[in-house]
N, C-alpha and C positions, 0 to 999 in steps of 0.2 A: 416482463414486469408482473410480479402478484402481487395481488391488493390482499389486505386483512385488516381485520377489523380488533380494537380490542375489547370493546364491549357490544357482542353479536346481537345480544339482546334485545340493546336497545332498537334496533331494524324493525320490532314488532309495532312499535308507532310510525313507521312511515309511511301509513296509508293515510292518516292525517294530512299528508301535503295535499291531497285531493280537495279535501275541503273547501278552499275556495274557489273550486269551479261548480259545485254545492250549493256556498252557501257567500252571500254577499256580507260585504265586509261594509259595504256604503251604508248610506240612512235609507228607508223607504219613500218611497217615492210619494205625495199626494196624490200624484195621475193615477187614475182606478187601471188604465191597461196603456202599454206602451204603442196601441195603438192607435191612439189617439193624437202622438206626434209623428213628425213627419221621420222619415226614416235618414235615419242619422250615422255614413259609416266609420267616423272618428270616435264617434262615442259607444261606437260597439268596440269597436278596437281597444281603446283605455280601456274600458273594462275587463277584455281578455287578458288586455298585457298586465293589469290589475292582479289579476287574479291570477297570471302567470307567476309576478314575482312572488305574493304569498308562495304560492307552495315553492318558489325556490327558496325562502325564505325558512320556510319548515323542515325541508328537505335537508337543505343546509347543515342546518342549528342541531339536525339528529344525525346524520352522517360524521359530524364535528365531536359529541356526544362518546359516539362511538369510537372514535379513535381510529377513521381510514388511513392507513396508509400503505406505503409498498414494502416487502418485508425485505430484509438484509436478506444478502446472496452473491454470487459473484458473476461475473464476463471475461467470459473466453476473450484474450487478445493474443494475435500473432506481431509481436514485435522483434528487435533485433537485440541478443544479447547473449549470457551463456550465464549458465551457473557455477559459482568461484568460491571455493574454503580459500581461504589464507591461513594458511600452517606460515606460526611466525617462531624465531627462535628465541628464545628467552632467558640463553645461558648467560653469564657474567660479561663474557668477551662480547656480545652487542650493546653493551651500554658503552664502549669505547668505541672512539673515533675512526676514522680509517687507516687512520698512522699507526694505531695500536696505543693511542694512550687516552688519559682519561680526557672529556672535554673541556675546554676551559674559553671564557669570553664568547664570542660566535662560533665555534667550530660547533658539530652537531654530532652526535653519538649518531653508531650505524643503526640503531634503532630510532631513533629520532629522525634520520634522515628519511628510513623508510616508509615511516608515518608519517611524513608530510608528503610524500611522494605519490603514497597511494592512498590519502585524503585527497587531492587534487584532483588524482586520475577517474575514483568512481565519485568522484562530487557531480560530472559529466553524464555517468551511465545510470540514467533513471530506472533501468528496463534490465538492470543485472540483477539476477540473486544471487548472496554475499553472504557467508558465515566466515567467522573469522575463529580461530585454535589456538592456540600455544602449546608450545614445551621447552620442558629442563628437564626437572629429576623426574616429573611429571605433566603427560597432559594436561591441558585445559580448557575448555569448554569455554569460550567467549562470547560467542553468541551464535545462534541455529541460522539456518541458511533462511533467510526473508528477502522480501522483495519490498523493504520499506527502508528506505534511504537514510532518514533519520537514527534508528538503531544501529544498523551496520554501521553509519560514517562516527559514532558514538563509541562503538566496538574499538575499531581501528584506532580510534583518539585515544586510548585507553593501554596500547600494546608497549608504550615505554615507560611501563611500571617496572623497576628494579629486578633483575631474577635471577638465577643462581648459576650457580657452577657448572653442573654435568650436564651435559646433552644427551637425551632419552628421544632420537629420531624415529625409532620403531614406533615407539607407544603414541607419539603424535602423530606419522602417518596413519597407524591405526583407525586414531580418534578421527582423523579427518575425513579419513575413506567411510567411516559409521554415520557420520552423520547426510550422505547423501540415502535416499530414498532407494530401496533396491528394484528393480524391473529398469526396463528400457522407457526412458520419458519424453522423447524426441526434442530433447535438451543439449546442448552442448556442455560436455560437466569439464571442469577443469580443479587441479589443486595447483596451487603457487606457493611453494615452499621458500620462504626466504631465511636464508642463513648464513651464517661465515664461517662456516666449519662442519666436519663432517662427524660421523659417529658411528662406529663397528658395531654390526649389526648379524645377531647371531642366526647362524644358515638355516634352523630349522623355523627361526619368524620370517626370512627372507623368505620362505614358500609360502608360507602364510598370507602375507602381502603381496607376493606374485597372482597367488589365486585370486584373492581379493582387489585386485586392480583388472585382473581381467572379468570378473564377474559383475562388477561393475561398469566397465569401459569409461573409465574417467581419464583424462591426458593431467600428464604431469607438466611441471616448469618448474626448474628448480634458480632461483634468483642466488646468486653466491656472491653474498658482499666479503669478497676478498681484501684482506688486512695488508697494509705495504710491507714485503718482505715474504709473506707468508707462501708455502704451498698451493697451487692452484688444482684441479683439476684437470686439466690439459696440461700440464709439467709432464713431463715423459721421466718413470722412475730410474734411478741411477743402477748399478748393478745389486744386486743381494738388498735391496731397496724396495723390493717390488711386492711388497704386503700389505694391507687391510692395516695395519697399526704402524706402517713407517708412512705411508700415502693412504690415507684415509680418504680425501677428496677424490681422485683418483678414481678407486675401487668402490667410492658409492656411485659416481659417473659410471661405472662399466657395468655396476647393478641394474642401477637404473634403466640401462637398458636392455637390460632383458626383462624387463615387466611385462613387454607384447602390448604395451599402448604407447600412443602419441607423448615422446618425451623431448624435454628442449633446455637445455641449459644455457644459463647467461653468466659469464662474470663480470660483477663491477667492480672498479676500485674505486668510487666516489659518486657525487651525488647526481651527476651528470649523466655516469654511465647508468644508475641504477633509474633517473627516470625514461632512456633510450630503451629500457629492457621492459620495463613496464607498459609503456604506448607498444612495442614490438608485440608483448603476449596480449592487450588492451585489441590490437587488430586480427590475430592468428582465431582469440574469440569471437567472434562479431557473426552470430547465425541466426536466422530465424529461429525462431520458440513461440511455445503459445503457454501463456502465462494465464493464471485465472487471479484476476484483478477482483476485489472487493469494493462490492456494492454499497453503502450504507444505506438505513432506514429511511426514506421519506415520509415525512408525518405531514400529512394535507390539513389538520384542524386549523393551523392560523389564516391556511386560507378559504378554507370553507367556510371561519364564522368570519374573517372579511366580507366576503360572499352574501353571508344571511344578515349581515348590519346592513350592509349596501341595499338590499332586497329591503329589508323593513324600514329603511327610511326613507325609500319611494311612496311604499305602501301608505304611510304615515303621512308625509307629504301632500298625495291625491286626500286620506279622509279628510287633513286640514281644511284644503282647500275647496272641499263639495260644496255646494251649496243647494237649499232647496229652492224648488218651483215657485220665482215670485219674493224670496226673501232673497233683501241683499246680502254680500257675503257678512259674514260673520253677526249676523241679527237673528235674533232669535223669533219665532213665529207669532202670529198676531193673534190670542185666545180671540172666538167668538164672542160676540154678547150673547145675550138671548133674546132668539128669534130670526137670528142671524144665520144664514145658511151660506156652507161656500161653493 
C-alpha cells in the first residue's frame, strides 16, 4: 500500500500538533504552584489525554487538508481461469434458425441461441479474460480482452446485430490471434470460434496463420452450429468430392489441424448441443493464472476530519466544563473590594 499526499505542502504546519503539550489550552490556575495541592494522578492524566486529543485534533484536520490517501495500483492474484476471444460469425446464414429458416414466434436464430448460451456460461467465470470479434466481409473489433465482466457480458449481448453475406474467416482469425499480447504470459490463451460454415482460405494466409498460432501458442475450439441437412465436418467426401470448395467444413477441419496447437472441434445441431460444447471447452480451460487485479484510490479525508471533529469536541467538552479554584461550575469570579486580599 503507498500513501500520497495531494497537497504536500500543507505537511509544513504539522509541527503545530505539538502545541498542546506546549501550551495549555485550560484557564490559569489561581494556586501560585501546583505544589501546594496534594498530588493528584487523574488529573494529571486528563490533562495529558487533553492535550493528546488536541494535537490529534490538528494533526487530523492537516493530514485531511492534504489529501492522504493510497494511490491507484494493482494486486497480483493467482486465480483459476484462462484467457478467451470469441471469434463470432456474423454471415447472413447465423441470423437463421437451425432448420435453416428464418425464426418465427420462440424459435431462436443460431446466433441468438449462441448468445444466450455463452452470456450464461461466463456470467459464472468472474476470473476469465474475455474479448469478443466478429466477421463477414470484414473483421471486427468488439471488444479487447478484459477482465471486467460487466463489458465483456455487454460485448456478447450485442453479437446478434444483423450481418451479411460472405464469410471472411482468415481476416477474423487474424484479428483474433492480434489481439492477444505476444510473449509467453503463463496464461491459458484460447480462441472459440463459433460458426455454421466454413470459408476457403487462401494457402499462402494459411502459413500466415500457421505461424502465427504457433508464435503465440493459443489452442483453438472451433463450435460448428450445423444447419439440418447441411454438410458437417466429419462427413467423409464422396468420390471427386474431395475439395476445399465442394467440402469446405471438411478441409478447414483437416487445417486446422495442422496449426501445431491444441485444436477441438464440436458439432451442434441445436441449442442443447451447443450449451454441452460450451461447459465442455468452459472445463478443458480452467488453469491457474495470475491476474493483476485493480486497486482503486483510497481517500482517508472523510475519515480523518471524522477523527479531528471527534478530537475537538472532547477537547471542547473538558474547557466547558473546567472550573476554577473555589468557584462553582459555571460562576464567574468574585472581584475584590478594596483592601481585600485573597
Amino acid at each position: 500500500m503507498t500513501l500520497a499526499l495531494d497537497s504536500p505542502v500543507v505537511l509544513a504546519l504539522l509541527p503545530l500538533a505539538l502545541t498542546p503539550f506546549i501550551f495549555s489550552a485550560l484557564r490559569p490556575s489561581f494556586i501560585p504552584s501546583l505544589e501546594a495541592a496534594p498530588p493528584d494522578l487523574v488529573s494529571r492524566l486528563s490533562a495529558a489525554g487533553l492535550a493528546f486529543f488536541a494535537a490529534i485534533s490538528i494533526a487530523a484536520s492537516l493530514l485531511a487538508l492534504a489529501g492522504l490517501h493510497t494511490a491507484q495500483g494493482f494486486v497480483t492474484k493467482i486465480v483459476e481461469g484462462a484467457e478467451i476471444v470469441i471469434l463470432i460469425d456474423r454471415s447472413g446464414s447465423m441470423n437463421e434458425t437451425f432448420a435453416g429458416r428464418q425464426p418465427s414466434g420462440e424459435e431462436e436464430s443460431k446466433t441468438s441461441a449462441a448468445k444466450r448460451i455463452l452470456a450464461d456460461f461466463f456470467n459464472g467465470a468472474a476470473h476469465d479474460l474475455v474479448g469478443v470479434a466478429a466477421f463477414s466481409t470484414s473483421p471486427m473489433l468488439v471488444m479487447p480482452i478484459t477482465n471486467h465482466p460487466a463489458a465483456y457480458e455487454a460485448a456478447i449481448a450485442a453479437i446478434d446485430r444483423p450481418g451479411l453475406d460472405y464469410t471472411n474467416m482468415a481476416r477474423g482469425l487474424a484479428l483474433a490471434l492480434s489481439m492477444f499480447k505476444p510473449g509467453f504470459t503463463g496464461r491459458s490463451r484460447a480462441i472459440l470460434l463459433v460458426s455454421d460454415g466454413a470459408a476457403l482460405i487462401d494457402p499462402k494466409v494459411q502459413e500466415e496463420l500457421r505461424s502465427d498460432f504457433q508464435k503465440i501458442k493459443v489452442n483453438l475450439y472451433w463450435l460448428f452450429l450445423r444447419t439440418a441437412g447441411s454438410k458437417g465436418f466429419t462427413d467423409q467426401p464422396k468420390p471427386g468430392e474431395d475439395t476445399p470448395q465442394a467440402m469446405p467444413e471438411h478441409h478447414l477441419d483437416l487445417y486446422f489441424k495442422t496449426l501445431g496447437v491444441p485444436y477441438r472441434a464440436f458439432e451442434a445441431e441445436g441449442p442443447q448441443a451447443v450449451t454441452e460444447a460450451v461447459n465442455q471447452i468452459g472445463q478443458l480451460e480452467r488453469h491457474p493464472m495470475e491476474i493483476d487485479e485493480a486497486r482503486p484510490r483510497t481517500d482517508f479525508t472523510p475519515l480523518l476530519s471524522k477523527i479531528a471533529l471527534l478530537a475537538t469536541l472532547l477537547v471542547l467538552a473538558a474547557k466547558w466544563t473546567e472550573t476554577r479554584a473555589g468557584t462553582p461550575l459555571g460562576s464567574p469570579p468574585r472581584r475584590l473590594l478594596p483592601g481585600e486580599r485573597r
